[in-house]
GUPA-265472 format. One record per residue (C-alpha): residue number from 0; residue in three letters; x, y, z. Coordinates in steps of 0.02 Angstrom, whole numbers, padded with zeros to 5 digits. Last residue first. Layout:
N
(r NUM,Ala,(X,Y,Z))
...
***
This chain:
429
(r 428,Unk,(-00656,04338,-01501))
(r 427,Unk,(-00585,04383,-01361))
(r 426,Unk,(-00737,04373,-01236))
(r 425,Unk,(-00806,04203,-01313))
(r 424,Unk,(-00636,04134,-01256))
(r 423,Unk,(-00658,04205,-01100))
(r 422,Unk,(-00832,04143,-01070))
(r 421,Unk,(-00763,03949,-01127))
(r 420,Unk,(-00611,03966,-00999))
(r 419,Unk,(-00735,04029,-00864))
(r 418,Unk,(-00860,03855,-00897))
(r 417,Unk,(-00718,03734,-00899))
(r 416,Unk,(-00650,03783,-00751))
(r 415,Unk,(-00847,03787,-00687))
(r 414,Unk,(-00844,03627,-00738))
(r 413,Unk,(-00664,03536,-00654))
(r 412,Unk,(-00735,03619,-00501))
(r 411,Unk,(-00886,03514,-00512))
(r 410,Unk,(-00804,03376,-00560))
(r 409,Unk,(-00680,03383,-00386))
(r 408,Unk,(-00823,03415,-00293))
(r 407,Unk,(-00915,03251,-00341))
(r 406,Unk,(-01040,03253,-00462))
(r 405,Unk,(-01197,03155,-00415))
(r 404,Unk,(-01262,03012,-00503))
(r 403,Unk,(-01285,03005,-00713))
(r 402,Unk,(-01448,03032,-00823))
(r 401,Unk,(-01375,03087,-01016))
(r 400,Unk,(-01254,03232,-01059))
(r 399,Unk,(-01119,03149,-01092))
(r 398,Unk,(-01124,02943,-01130))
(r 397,Unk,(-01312,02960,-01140))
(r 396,Unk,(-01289,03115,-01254))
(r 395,Unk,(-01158,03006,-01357))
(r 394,Unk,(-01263,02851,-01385))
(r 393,Unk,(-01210,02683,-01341))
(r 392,Unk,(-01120,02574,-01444))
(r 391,Unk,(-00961,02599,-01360))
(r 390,Unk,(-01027,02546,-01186))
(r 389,Unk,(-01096,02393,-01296))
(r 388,Unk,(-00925,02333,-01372))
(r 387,Unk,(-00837,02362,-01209))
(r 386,Unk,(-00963,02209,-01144))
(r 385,Unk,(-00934,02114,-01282))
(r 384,Unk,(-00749,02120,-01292))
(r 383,Unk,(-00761,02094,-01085))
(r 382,Unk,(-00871,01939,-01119))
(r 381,Unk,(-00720,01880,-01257))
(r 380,Unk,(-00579,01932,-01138))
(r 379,Unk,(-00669,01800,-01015))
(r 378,Unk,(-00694,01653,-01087))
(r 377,Unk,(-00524,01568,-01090))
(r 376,Unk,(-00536,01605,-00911))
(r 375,Unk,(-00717,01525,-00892))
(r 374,Unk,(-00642,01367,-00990))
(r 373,Unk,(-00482,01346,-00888))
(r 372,Unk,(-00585,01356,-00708))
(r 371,Unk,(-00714,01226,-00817))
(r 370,Unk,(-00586,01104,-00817))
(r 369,Unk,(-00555,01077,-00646))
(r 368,Unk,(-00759,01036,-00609))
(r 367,Unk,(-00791,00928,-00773))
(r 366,Unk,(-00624,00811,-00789))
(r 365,Unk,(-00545,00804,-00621))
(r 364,Unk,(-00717,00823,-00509))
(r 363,Unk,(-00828,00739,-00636))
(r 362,Unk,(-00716,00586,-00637))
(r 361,Unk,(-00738,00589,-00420))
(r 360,Unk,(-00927,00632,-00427))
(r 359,Unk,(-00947,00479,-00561))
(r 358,Unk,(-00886,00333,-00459))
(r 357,Unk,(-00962,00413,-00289))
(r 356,Unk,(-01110,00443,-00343))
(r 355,Unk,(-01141,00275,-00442))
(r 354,Unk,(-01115,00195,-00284))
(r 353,Unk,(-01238,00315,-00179))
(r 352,Unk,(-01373,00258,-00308))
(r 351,Unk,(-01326,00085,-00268))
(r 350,Unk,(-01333,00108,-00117))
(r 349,Unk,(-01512,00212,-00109))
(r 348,Unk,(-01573,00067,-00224))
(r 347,Unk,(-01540,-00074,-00130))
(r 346,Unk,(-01586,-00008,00048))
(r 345,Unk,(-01751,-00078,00070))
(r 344,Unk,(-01720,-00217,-00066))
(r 343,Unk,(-01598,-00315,00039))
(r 342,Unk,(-01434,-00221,00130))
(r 341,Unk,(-01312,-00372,00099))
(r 340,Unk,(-01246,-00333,-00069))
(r 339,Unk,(-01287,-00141,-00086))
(r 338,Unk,(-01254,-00125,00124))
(r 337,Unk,(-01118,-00206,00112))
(r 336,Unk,(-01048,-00112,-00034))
(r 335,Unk,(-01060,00062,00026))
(r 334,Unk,(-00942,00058,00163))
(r 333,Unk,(-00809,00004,00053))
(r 332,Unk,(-00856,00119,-00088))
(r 331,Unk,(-00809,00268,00050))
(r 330,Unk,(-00656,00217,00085))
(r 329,Unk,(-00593,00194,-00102))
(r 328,Unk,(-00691,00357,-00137))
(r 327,Unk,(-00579,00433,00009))
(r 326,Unk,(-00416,00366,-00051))
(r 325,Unk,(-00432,00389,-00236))
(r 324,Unk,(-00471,00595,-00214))
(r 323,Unk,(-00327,00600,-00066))
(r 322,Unk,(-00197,00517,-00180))
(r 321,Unk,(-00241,00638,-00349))
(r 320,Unk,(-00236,00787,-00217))
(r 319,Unk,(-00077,00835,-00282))
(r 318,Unk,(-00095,00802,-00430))
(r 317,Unk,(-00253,00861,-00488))
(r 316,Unk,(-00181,01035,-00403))
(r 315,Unk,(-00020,01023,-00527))
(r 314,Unk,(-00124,00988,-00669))
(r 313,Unk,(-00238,01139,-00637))
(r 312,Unk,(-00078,01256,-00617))
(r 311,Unk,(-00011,01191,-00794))
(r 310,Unk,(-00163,01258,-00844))
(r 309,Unk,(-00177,01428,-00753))
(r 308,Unk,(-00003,01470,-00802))
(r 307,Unk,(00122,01484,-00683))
(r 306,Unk,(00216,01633,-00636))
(r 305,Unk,(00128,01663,-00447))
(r 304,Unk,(00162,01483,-00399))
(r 303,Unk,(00140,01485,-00235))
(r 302,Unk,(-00019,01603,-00235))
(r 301,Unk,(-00105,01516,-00372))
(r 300,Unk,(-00047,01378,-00287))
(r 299,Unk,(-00159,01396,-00134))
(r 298,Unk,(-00325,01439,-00232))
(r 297,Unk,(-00266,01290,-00329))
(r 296,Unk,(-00281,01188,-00145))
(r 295,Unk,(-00460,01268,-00103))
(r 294,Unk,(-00524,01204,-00268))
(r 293,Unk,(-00461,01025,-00268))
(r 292,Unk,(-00540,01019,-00077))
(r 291,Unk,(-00713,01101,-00136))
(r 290,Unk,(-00714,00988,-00268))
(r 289,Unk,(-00716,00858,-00170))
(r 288,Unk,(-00826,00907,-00031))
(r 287,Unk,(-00938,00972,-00203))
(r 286,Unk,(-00948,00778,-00235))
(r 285,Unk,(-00984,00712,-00068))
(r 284,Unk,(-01137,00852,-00068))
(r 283,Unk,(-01215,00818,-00213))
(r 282,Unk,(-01230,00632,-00203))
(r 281,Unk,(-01299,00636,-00032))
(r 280,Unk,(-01441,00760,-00123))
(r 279,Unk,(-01447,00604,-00248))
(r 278,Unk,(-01455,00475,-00132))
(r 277,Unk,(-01595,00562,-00035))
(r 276,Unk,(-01683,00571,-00207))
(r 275,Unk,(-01649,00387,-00238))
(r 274,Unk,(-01741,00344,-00080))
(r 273,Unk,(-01891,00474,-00110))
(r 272,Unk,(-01913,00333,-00282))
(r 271,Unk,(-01871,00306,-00447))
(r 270,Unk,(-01885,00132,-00453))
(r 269,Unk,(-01744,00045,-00577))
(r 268,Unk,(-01795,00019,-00760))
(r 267,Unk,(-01606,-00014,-00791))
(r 266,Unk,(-01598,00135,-00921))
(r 265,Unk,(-01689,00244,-00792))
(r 264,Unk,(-01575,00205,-00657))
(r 263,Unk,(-01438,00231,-00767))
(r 262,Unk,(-01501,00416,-00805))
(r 261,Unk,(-01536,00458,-00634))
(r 260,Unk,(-01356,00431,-00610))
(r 259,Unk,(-01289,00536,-00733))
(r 258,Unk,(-01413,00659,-00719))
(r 257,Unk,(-01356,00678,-00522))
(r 256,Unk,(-01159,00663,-00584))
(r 255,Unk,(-01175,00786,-00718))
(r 254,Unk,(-01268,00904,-00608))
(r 253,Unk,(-01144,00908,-00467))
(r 252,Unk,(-00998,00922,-00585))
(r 251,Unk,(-01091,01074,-00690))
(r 250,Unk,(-01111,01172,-00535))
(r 249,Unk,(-00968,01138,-00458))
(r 248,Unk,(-00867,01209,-00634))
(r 247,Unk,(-01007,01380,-00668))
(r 246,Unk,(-00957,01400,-00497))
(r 245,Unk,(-00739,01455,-00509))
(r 244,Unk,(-00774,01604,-00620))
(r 243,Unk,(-00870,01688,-00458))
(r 242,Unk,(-00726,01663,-00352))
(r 241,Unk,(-00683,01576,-00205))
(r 240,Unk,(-00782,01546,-00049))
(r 239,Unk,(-00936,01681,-00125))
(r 238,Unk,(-00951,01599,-00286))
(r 237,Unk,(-00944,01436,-00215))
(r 236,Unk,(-01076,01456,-00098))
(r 235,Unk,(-01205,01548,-00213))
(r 234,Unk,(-01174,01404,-00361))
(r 233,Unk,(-01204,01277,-00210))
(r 232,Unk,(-01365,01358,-00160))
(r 231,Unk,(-01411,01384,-00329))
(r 230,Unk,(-01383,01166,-00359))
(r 229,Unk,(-01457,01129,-00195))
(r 228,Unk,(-01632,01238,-00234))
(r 227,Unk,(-01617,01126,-00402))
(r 226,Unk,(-01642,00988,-00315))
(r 225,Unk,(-01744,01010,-00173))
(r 224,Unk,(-01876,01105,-00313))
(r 223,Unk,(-01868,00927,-00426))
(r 222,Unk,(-01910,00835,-00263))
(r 221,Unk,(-02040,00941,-00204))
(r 220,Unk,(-02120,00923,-00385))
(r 219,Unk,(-02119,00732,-00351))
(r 218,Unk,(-02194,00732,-00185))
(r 217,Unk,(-02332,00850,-00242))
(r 216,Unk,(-02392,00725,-00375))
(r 215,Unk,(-02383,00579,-00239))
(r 214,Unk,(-02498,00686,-00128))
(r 213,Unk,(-02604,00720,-00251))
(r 212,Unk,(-02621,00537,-00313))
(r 211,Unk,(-02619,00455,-00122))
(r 210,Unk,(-02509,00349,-00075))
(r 209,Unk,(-02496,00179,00008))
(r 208,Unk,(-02341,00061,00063))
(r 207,Unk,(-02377,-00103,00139))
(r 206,Unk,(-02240,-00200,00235))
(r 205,Unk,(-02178,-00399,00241))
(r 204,Unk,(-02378,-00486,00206))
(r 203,Unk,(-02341,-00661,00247))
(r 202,Unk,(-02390,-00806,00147))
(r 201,Unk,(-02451,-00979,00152))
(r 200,Unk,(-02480,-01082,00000))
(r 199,Unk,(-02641,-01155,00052))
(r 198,Unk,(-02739,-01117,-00130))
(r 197,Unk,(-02642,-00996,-00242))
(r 196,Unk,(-02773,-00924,-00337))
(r 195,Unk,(-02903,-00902,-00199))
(r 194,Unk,(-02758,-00866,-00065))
(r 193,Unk,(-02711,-00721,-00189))
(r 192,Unk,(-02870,-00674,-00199))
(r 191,Unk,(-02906,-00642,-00022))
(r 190,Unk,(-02719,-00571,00001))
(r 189,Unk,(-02766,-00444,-00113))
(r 188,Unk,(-02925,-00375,-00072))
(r 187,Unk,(-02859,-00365,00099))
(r 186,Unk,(-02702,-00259,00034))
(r 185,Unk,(-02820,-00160,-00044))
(r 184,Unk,(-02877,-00085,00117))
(r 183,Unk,(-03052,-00143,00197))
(r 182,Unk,(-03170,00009,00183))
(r 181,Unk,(-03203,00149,00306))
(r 180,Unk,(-03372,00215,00288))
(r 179,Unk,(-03422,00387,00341))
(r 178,Unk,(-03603,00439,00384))
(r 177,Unk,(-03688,00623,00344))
(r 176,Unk,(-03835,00654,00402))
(r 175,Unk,(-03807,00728,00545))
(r 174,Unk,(-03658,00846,00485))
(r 173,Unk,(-03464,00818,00480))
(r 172,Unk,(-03490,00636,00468))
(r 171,Unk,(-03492,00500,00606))
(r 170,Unk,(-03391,00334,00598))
(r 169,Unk,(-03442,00168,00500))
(r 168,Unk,(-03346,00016,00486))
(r 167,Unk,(-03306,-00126,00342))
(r 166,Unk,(-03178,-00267,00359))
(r 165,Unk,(-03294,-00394,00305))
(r 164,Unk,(-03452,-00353,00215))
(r 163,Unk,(-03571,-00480,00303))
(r 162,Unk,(-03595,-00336,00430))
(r 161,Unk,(-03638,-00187,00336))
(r 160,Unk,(-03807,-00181,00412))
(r 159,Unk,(-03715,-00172,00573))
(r 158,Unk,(-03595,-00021,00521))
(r 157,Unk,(-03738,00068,00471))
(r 156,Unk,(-03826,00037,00669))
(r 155,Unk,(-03648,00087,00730))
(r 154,Unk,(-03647,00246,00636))
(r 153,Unk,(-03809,00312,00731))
(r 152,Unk,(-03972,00326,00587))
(r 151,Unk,(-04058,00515,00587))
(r 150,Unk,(-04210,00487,00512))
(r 149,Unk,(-04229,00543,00324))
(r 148,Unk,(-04111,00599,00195))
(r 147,Unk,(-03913,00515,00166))
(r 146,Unk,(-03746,00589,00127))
(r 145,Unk,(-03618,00442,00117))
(r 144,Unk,(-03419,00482,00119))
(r 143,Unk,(-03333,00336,00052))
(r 142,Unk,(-03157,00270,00131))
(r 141,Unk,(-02998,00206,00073))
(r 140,Unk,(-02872,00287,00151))
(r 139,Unk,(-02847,00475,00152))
(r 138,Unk,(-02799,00529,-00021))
(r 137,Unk,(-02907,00374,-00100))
(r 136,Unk,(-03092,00486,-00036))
(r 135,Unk,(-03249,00393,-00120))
(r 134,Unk,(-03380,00511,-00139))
(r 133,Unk,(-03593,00462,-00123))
(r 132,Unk,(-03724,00554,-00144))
(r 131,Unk,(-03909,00536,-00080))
(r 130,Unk,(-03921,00386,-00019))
(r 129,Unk,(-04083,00325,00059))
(r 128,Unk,(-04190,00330,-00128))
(r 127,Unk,(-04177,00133,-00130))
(r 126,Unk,(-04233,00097,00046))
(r 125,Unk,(-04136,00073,00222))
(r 124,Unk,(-04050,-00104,00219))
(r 123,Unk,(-04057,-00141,00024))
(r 122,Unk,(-04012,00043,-00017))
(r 121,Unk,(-03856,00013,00104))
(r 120,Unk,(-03814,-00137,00023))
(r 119,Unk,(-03805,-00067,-00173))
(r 118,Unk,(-03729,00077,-00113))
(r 117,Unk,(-03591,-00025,-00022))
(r 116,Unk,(-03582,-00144,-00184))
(r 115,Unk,(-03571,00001,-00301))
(r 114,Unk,(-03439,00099,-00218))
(r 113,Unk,(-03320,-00056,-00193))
(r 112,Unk,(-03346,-00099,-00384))
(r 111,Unk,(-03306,00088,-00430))
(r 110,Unk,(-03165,00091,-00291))
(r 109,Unk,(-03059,-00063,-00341))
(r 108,Unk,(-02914,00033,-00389))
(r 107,Unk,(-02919,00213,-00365))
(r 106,Unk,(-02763,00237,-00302))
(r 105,Unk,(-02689,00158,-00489))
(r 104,Unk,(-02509,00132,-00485))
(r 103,Unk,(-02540,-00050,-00415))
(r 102,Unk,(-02360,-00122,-00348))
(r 101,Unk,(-02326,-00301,-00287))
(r 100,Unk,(-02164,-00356,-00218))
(r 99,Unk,(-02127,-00538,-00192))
(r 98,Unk,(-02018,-00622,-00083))
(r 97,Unk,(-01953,-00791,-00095))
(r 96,Unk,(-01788,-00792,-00003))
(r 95,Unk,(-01727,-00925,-00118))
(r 94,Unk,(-01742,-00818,-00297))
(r 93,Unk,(-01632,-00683,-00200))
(r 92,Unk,(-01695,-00512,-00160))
(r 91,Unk,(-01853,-00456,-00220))
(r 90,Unk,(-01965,-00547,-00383))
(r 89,Unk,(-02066,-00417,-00470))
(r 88,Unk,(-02262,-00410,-00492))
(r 87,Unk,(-02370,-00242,-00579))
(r 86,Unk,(-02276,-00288,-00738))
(r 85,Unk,(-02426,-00439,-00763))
(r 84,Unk,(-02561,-00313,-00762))
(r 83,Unk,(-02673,-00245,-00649))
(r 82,Unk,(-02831,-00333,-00677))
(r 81,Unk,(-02849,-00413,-00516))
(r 80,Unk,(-02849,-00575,-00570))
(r 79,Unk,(-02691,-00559,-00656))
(r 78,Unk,(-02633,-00586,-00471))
(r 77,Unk,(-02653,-00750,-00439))
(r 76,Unk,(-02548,-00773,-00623))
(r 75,Unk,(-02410,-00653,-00554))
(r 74,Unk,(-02394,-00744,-00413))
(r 73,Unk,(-02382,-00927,-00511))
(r 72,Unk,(-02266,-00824,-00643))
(r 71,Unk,(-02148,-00782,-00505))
(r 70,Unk,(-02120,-00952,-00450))
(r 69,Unk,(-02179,-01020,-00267))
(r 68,Unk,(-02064,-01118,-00156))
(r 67,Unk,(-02133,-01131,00029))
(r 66,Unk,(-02142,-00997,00176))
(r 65,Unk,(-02186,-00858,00049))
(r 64,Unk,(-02126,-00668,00073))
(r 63,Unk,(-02260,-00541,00033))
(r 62,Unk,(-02195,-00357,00007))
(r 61,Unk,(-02352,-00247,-00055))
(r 60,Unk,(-02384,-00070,-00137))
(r 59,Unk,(-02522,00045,-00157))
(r 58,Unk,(-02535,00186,-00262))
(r 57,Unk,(-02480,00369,-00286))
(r 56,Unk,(-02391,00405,-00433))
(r 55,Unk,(-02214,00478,-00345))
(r 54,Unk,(-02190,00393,-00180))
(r 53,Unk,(-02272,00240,-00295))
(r 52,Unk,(-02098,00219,-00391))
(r 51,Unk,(-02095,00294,-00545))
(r 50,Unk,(-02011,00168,-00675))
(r 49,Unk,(-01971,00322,-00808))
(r 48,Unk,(-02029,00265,-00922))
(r 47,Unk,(-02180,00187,-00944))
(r 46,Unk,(-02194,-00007,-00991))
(r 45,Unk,(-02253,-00053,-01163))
(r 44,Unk,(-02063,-00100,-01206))
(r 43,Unk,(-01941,-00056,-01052))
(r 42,Unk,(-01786,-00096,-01168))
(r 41,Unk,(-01772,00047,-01261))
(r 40,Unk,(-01782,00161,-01114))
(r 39,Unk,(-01885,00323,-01098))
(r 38,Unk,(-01917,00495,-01195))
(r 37,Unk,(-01906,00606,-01052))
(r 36,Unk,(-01761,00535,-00938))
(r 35,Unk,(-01706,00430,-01085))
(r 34,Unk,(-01677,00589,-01187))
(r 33,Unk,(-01612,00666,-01014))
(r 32,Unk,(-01461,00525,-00972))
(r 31,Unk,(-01408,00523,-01166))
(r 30,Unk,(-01395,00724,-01143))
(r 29,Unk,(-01287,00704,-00964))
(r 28,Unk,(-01197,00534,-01050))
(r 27,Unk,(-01137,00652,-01212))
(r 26,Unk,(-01105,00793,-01124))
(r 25,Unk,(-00968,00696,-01016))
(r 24,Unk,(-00883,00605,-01150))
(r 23,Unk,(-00883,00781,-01270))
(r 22,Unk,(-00797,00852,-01094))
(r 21,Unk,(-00680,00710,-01065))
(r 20,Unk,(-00613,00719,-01258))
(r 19,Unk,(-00602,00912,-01231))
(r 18,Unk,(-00510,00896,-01049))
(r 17,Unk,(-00391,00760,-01102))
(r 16,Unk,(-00229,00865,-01103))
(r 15,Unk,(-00282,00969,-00943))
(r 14,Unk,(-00260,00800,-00853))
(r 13,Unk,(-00083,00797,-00870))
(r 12,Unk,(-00021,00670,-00744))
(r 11,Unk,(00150,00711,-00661))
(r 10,Unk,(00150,00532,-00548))
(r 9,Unk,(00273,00541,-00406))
(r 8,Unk,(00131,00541,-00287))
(r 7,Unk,(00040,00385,-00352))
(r 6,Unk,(00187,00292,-00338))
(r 5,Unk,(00248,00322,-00158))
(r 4,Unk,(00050,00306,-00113))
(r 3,Unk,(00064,00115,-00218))
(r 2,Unk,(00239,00091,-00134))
(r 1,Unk,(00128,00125,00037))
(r 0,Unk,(00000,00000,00000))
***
């Protein structure tokens, strides 16, 4: 280990060289990463894409682990029966462990049928013109809201009529005649077919996951707002630690690596989920430590090395901190990996997402972040050409005689100087 530090310190890389090949490299997987993004993977077929997970649709979703053997196609086969599609079931963790995860994207699943047999029971029980509207609620659970005429009727005496309808009870409205029925969740509807399909194989029901479609709708734009309220915050940080040339480079690092990423998981038909947009905020902030490092270092050389170029100062920088950069992502990958190969589904995707992170933060920090600092110099004499150009271009009697602040004493003076010598030159002529 220490020959390979020895080694690694007495290597004179020039990363500067690569910089154009890097950045076509880079803007080619950030653009790739958004067309799939938008436009979706080749490989998902009739499947959407992006894979949103339910944080994001709204929906309900099941873990069921089996005690015996069961193959995928016998789930998905109980569950056809439901009319949600054969995508709607994926195997979790390893074939052996048995686990199944089942996702319906729709919140509304099962209400019209659910709707219609409580109507249809509580206009048996108390007369056909009882109810007199009806709304099924999925943001809160699933529940209907029944506004009825006539007699007053106590929850508990609905609830009874209801009886035979398993799962079912009745709580008080926000007015007298007004009755509210909780319904069985879907995950009841599910396990009772499943057990119809699959006979006595016994099952347990790991975790159940439900959202609502508005709340699942605002989840998502929250997450878009997180992220690019990180990315200002970072270009505001930078700009005022070092110098306003030295942002556009975070900026673009931290974005390539989050598109990156997002990218992959898109082109793998991985969940997008509130997991992976923890990840990605993680994501963002190991990769501007590291560029924050590489950045505070060239600040130091610039002083150092007063008669170097900024170039051959970027090289030196990579350098130096070359050891440092391989070190902590080496560290860092090792406490990643057990939890993306021992971790199980919960924490799959936020490890693997972190994985990803910390592969591409460290290539966008040497070829993306560094890089940039040359770019934004090369850049400059052409924004101060433009800049001149339109002072220049601007008329003479806002350049003179147009709206300007105060003159200070030593202009006014300067005028009425001007002034006499003008009156005296009118005087002899």
């Amino acid at each position: 280990m220490e020959r390979l530090k020895d080694w690694l310190n007495e290597q004179n890389i020039d990363f500067v060289r690569w910089r154009f090949l890097a950045g076509g490299i880079s803007g080619a997987m950030v653009i790739a990463s958004w067309l799939l993004f938008f436009f979706g993977s080749p490989f998902t077929g009739d499947r959407p894409s992006p894979n949103w997970g339910i944080d994001f649709t709204g929906g309900t979703e099941l873990q069921l682990r089996f005690s015996e053997p069961v193959e995928i196609g016998e789930v998905r086969q109980a569950v056809s029966t439901l009319d949600v599609g054969a995508d709607s079931v994926q195997q979790v963790g390893a074939p052996e462990e048995h686990e199944f995860k089942i996702r319906i994207q729709d919140p509304n699943f099962g209400a019209a049928q659910a709707e219609a047999d409580l109507r249809a029971a509580l206009e048996q029980s108390f007369g056909a013109d009882w109810v007199v509207s009806s709304r099924f609620d999925a943001e809160v659970g699933a529940r209907m809201v029944v506004t009825y005429k006539g007699d007053v009727v106590a929850p508990k005496e609905v609830e009874a009529k209801l009886s035979n309808m398993a799962g079912v009870t009745a709580v008080p409205g926000r007015d007298d005649h007004e009755v509210v029925i909780q319904l069985p969740g879907l995950e009841l509807q599910i396990e009772r077919e499943l057990h119809k399909a699959l006979g006595d194989r016994k099952f347990e029901v790991r975790s159940v996951d439900a959202v609502g479609p508005k709340v699942g709708a605002d989840l998502r734009q929250q997450a878009f707002v997180a992220m690019f309220a990180t990315l200002f915050l970072v270009l505001v940080y930078v700009a005022f630690r070092f110098e306003l040339s030295f942002a556009p480079g975070a900026i673009l690092a931290v974005f390539h690596d989050a598109s990156v990423t997002i990218g992959i998981f898109v082109l793998m038909e991985r969940e997008l989920t509130l997991s992976l947009v923890g990840a990605l905020l993680t994501i963002i902030g190991y990769s501007l430590n590291d560029t924050i490092v590489i950045y505070d270092r060239l600040r130091e050389n610039r002083e150092k090395y007063r008669r170097k170029g900024t170039a051959e100062l970027v090289n030196l920088t990579l350098n130096e901190t070359l050891l440092r950069t391989i070190s902590t992502s080496f560290n860092t990958l090792l406490a990643i990996l057990p939890f993306l190969v021992l971790g199980g589904a919960v924490v799959e995707d936020f490890a693997f997402a972190m994985l990803l992170g910390i592969i591409f933060g460290s290539y966008s920090t040497i070829y993306v972040a560094s890089p940039m600092i040359l770019f934004m110099e090369e850049l400059q004499p052409y924004i101060g050409r433009f800049i001149n150009t339109k002072r220049m271009a601007a008329p003479d009697e806002v350049l003179e005689g147009g709206p300007q602040g105060p003159m200070t004493e030593s202009e006014k003076r300067r005028r009425e100087r001007s002034d006499r010598e003008k009156a005296e030159q009118k005087k002899h002529r």
